[in-house]
OpenMM code with the backbone's topology and positions (N, CA, C; nanometers):
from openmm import Vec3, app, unit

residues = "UNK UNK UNK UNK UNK UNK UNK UNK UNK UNK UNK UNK UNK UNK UNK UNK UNK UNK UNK UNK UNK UNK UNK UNK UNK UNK UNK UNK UNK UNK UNK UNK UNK UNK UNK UNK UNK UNK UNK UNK UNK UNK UNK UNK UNK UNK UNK UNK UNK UNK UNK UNK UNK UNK UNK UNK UNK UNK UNK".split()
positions = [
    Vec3(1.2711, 0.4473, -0.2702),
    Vec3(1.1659, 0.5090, -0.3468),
    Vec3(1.0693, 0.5861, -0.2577),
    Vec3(1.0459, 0.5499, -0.1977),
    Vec3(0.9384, 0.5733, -0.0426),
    Vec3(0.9929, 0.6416, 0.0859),
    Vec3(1.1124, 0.7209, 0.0715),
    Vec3(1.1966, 0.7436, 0.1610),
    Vec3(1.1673, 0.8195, 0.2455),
    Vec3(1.0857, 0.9422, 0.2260),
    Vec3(0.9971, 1.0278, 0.3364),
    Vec3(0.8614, 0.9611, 0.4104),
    Vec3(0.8512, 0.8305, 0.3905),
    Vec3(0.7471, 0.7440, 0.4312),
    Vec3(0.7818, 0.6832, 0.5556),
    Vec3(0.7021, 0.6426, 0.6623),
    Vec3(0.6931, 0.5749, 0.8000),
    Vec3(0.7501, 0.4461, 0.6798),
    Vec3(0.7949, 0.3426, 0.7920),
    Vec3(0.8348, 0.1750, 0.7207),
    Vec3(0.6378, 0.1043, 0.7335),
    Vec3(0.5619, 0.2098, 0.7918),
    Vec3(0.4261, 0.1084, 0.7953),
    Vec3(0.3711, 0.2333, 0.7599),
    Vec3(0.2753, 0.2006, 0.7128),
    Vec3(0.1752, 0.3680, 0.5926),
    Vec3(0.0747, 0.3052, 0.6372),
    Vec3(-0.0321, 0.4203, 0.6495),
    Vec3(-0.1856, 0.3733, 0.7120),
    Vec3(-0.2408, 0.4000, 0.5805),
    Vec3(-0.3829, 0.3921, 0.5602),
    Vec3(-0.4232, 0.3796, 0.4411),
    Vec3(-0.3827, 0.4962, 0.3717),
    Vec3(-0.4634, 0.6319, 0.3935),
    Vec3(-0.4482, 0.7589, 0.3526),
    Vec3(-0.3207, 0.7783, 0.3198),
    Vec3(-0.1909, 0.7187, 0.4047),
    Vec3(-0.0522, 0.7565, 0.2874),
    Vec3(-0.0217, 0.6715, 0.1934),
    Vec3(-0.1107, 0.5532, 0.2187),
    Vec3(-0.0308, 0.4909, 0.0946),
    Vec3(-0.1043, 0.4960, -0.0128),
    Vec3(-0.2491, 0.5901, -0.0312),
    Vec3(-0.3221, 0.6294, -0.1236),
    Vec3(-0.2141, 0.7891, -0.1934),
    Vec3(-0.2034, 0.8287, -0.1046),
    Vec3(-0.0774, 0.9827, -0.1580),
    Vec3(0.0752, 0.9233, -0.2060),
    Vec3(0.0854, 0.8168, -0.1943),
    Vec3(0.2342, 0.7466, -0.1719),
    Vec3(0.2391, 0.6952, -0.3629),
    Vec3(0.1107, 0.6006, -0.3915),
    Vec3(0.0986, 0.5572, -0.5108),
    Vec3(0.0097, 0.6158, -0.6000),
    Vec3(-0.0621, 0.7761, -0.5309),
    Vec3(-0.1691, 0.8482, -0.6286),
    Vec3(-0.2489, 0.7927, -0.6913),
    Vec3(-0.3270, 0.7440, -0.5741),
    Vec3(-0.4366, 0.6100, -0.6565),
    Vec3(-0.6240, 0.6639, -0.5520),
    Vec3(-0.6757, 0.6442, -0.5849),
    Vec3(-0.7579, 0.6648, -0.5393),
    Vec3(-0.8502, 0.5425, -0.4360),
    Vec3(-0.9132, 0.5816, -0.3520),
    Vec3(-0.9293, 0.4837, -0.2267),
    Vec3(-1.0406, 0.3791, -0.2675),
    Vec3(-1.1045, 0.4060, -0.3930),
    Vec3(-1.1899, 0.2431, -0.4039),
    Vec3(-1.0479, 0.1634, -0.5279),
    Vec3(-0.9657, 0.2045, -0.5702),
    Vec3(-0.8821, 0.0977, -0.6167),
    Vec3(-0.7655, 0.0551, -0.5383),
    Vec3(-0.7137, 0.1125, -0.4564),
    Vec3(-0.6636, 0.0562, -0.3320),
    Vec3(-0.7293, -0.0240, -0.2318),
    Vec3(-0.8637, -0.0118, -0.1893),
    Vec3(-0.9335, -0.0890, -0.1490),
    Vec3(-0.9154, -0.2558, -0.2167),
    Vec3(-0.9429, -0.2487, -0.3770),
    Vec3(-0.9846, -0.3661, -0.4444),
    Vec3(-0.8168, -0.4529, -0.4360),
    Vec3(-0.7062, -0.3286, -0.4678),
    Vec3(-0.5399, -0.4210, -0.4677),
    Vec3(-0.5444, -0.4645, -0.3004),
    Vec3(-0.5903, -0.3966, -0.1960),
    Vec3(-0.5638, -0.4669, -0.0332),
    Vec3(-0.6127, -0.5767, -0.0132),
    Vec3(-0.7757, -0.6373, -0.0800),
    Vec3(-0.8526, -0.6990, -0.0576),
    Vec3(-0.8085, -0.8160, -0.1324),
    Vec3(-0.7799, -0.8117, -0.2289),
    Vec3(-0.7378, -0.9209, -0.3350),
    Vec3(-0.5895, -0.9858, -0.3094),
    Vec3(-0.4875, -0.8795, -0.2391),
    Vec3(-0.3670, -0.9159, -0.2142),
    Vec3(-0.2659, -0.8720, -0.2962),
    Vec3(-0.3159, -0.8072, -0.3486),
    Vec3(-0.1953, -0.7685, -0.4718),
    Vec3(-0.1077, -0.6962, -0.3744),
    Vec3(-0.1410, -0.6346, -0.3110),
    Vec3(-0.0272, -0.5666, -0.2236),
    Vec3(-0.1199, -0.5789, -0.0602),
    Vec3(0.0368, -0.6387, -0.0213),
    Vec3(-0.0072, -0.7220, 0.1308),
    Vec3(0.0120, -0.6094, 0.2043),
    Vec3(-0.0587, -0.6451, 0.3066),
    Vec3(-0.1312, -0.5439, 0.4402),
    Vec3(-0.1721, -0.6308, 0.5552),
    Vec3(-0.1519, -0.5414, 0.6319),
    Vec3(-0.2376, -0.5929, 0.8158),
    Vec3(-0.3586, -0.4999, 0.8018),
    Vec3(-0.4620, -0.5973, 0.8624),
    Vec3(-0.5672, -0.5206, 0.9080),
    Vec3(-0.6310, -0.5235, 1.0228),
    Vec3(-0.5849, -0.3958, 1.1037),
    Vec3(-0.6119, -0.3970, 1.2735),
    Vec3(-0.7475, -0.3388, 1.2710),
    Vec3(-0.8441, -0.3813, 1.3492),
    Vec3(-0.9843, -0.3642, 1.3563),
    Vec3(-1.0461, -0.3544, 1.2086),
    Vec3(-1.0904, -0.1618, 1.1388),
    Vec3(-1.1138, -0.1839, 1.0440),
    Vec3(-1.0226, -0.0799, 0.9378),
    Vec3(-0.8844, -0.0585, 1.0142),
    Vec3(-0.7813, -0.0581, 0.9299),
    Vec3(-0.7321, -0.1218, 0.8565),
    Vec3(-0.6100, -0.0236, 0.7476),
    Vec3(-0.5644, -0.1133, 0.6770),
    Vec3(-0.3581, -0.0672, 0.7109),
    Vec3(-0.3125, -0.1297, 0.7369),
    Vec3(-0.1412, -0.0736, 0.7472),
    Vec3(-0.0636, -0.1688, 0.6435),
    Vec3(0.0025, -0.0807, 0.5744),
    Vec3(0.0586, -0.1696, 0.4513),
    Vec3(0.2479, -0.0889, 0.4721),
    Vec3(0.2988, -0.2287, 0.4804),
    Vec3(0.4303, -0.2137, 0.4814),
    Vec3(0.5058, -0.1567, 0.4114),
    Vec3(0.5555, -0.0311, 0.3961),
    Vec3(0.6919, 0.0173, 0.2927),
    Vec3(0.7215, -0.0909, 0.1924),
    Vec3(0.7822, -0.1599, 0.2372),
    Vec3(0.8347, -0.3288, 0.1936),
    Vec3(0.6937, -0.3814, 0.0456),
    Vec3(0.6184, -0.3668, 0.1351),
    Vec3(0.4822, -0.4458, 0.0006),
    Vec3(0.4828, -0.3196, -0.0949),
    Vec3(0.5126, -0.1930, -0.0971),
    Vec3(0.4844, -0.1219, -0.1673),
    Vec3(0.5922, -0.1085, -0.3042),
    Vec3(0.7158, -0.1511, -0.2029),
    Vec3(0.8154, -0.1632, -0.3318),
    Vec3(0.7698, -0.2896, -0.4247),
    Vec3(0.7366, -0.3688, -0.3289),
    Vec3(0.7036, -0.5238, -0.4384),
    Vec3(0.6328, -0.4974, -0.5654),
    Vec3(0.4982, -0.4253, -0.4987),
    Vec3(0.3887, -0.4027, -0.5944),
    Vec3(0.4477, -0.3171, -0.7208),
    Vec3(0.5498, -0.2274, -0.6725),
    Vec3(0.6009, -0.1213, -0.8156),
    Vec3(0.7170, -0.2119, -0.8938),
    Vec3(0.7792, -0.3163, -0.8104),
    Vec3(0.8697, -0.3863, -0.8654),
    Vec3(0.7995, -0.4540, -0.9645),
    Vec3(0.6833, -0.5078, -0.9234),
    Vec3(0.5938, -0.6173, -1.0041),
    Vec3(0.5947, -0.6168, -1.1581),
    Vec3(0.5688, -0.4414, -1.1370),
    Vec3(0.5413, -0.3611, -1.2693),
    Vec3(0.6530, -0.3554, -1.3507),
    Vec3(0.7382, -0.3158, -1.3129),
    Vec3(0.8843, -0.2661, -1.3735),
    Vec3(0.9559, -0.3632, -1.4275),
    Vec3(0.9161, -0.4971, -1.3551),
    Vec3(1.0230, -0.6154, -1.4535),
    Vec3(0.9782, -0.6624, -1.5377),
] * unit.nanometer
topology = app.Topology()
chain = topology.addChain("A")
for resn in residues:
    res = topology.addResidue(resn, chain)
    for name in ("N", "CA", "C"):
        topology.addAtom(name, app.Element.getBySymbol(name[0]), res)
C-alpha cells in the first residue's frame, strides 16, 4: 500500500502518506493507535504500524 515510502516515515510523510493533518496525527501517536519511536522530539513511525492502523479499519 505504502510502496514509494522509506520502511520508517518521519512525521511529515506519514502526515502525506494518510492525508491527515498534524494535530490528529499527533493525538493517534500519543494515544498509540498507531505505534511509533520517538527520538528526542521526533516522531518515526514504521511502514509496518501504518498498515495495521488501515487494516484496523478495513476488517
Amino acid at each position: 500500500m505504502f510502496e514509494s515510502f522509506n520502511d520508517v516515515l518521519t512525521f511529515e510523510e506519514t502526515c502525506k502518506a494518510l492525508r491527515m493533518g498534524k494535530n490528529m496525527l499527533y493525538k493517534l501517536l500519543r494515544n498509540g493507535t498507531i505505534k511509533s519511536v520517538k527520538i528526542g522530539r521526533k516522531y518515526y513511525v514504521p511502514k509496518v504500524s501504518l498498515n495495521e492502523f488501515i487494516n484496523s479499519y478495513c476488517n
